[in-house]
C-alpha positions in Angstrom: 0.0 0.0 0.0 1.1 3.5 -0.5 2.6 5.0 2.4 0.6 8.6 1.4 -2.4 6.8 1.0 -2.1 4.8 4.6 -1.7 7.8 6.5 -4.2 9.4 5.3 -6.9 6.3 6.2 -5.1 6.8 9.6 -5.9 10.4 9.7 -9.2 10.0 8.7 -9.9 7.0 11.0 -8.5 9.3 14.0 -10.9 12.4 12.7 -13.6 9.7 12.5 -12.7 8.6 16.2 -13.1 12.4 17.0 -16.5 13.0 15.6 -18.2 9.6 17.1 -16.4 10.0 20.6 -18.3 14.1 20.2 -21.1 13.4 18.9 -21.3 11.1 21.5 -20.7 13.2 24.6 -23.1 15.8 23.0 -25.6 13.8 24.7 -24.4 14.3 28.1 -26.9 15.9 30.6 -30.2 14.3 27.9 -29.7 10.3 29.0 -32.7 10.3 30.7 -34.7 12.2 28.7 -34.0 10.1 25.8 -37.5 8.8 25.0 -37.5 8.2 21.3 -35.8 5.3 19.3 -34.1 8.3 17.0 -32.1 9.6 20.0 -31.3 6.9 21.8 -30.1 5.0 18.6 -27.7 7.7 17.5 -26.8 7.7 21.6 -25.5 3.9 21.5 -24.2 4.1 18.0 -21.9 7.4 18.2 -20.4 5.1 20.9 -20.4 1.7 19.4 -18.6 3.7 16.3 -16.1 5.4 18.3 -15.2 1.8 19.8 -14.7 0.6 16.4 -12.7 3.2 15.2 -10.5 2.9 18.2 -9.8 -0.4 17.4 -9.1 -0.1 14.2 -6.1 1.7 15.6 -5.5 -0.4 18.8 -7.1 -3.1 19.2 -6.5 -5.4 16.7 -2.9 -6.2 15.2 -3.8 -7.3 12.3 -6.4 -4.3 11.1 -4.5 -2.3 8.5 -4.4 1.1 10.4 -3.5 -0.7 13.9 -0.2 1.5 14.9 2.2 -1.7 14.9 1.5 -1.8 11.4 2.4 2.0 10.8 4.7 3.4 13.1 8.6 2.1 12.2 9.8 2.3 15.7 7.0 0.0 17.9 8.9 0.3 21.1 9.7 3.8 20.9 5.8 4.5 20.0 4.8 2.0 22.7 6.9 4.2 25.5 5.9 7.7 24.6 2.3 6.6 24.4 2.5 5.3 27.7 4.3 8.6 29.1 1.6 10.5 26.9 -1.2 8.9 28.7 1.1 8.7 32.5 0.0 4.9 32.7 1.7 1.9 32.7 2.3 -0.9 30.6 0.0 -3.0 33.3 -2.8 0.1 33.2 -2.6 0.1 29.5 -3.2 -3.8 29.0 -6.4 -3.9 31.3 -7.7 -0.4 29.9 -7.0 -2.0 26.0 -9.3 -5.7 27.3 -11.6 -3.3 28.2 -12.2 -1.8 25.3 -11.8 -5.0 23.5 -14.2 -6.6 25.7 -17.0 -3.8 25.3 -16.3 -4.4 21.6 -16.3 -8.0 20.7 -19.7 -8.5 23.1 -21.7 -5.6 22.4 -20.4 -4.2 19.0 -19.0 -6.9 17.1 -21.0 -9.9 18.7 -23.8 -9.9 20.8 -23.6 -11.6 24.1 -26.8 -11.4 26.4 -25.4 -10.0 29.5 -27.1 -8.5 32.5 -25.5 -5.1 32.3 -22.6 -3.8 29.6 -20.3 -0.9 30.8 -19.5 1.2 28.4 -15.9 2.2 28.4 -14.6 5.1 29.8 -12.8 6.8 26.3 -10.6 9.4 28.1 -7.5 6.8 27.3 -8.9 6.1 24.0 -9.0 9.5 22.7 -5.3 10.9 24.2 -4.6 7.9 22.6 -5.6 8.8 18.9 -4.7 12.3 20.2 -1.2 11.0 20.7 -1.3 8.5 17.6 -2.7 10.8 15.3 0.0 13.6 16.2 2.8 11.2 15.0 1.1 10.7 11.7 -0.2 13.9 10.4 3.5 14.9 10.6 4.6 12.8 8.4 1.8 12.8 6.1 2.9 15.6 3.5 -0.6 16.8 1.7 -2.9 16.5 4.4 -5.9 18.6 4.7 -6.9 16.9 8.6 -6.8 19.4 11.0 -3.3 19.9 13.0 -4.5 19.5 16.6 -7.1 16.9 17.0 -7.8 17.3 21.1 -9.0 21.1 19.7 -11.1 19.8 16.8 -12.6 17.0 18.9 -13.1 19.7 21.3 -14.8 22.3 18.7 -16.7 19.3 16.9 -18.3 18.5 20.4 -19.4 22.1 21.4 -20.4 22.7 17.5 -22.9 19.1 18.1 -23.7 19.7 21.5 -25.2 23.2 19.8 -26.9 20.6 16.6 -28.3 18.0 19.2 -30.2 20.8 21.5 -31.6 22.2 18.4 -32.5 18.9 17.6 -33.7 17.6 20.5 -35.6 20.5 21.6 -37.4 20.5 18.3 -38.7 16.9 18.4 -39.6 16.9 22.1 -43.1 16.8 21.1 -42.9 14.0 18.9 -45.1 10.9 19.9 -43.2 7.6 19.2 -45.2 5.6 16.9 -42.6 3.2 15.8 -41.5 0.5 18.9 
């Protein structure tokens, strides 16, 4: 694969990871005032996609865009991430089954379970934070934004402004649809 062309599925899978985790956290404050199917499906899938985006770059070794397969120094990424985050390698391994977990029996397969937790995401995006600012570096023609913390964070107060609007607006609506 062309290098130009893999960092720019990276970029674009980070930007992705961004928008989900926002959209997301848009909701915050209107969980239990979710009554129709509309919200509460874009609720649970903003989150189920931002876990599948993060794995695409964590969580699976053999996904194409997994950092191991796209950073040249693994040990050297592996370390800085680590101090990025201020974990260790013990912290990072439970936080990553975690993840993985949430994923392969609520996203990826369905297990009937008594209660799913969803993952906390603060380690998941200064993750793609951190993984993202290695690659848009080194990807020479990109049009992705520079800082991704500040366009996660201007994504999120730009949706949190789309879902009140929103929300507000259909508050009336009667669910006819079950």
């Amino acid at each position: 694969m062309n290098r130009q062309r893999l960092l720019d599925r990276v970029c674009l899978k980070c930007a992705d990871f961004a928008r989900q985790l926002a959209t997301h956290r848009a909701f915050d404050g209107l969980q239990g005032q979710l009554k129709h199917n509309f919200w509460i499906y874009v609720y649970n899938n903003s989150i189920d996609m931002a876990v599948l985006d993060w794995c695409h770059l964590f969580g699976n070794d053999n996904d194409d865009l997994h950092w191991k397969r796209v950073v040249s120094d693994r040990e050297k990424f592996r370390e800085d991430l680590l101090k990025w985050l201020e974990i260790g390698e013990s912290t990072w391994t439970t936080y990553w089954k975690n993840v993985r977990t949430y994923r392969d029996k609520n996203v990826g397969h369905i297990e009937v379970l008594p209660l799913y937790n969803i993952p906390d995401m603060m380690f998941a995006l200064d993750s793609v934070v951190f993984y993202y600012s290695i690659i848009v570096k080194e990807f020479k023609k990109h049009h992705y934004p520079d800082d991704l913390l500040k366009y996660h964070e201007d994504y999120l107060r730009q949706t949190k402004l789309y879902v009140e609007a929103a929300f507000n607006a259909t508050r009336g609506f009667k669910e006819e649809v079950f």
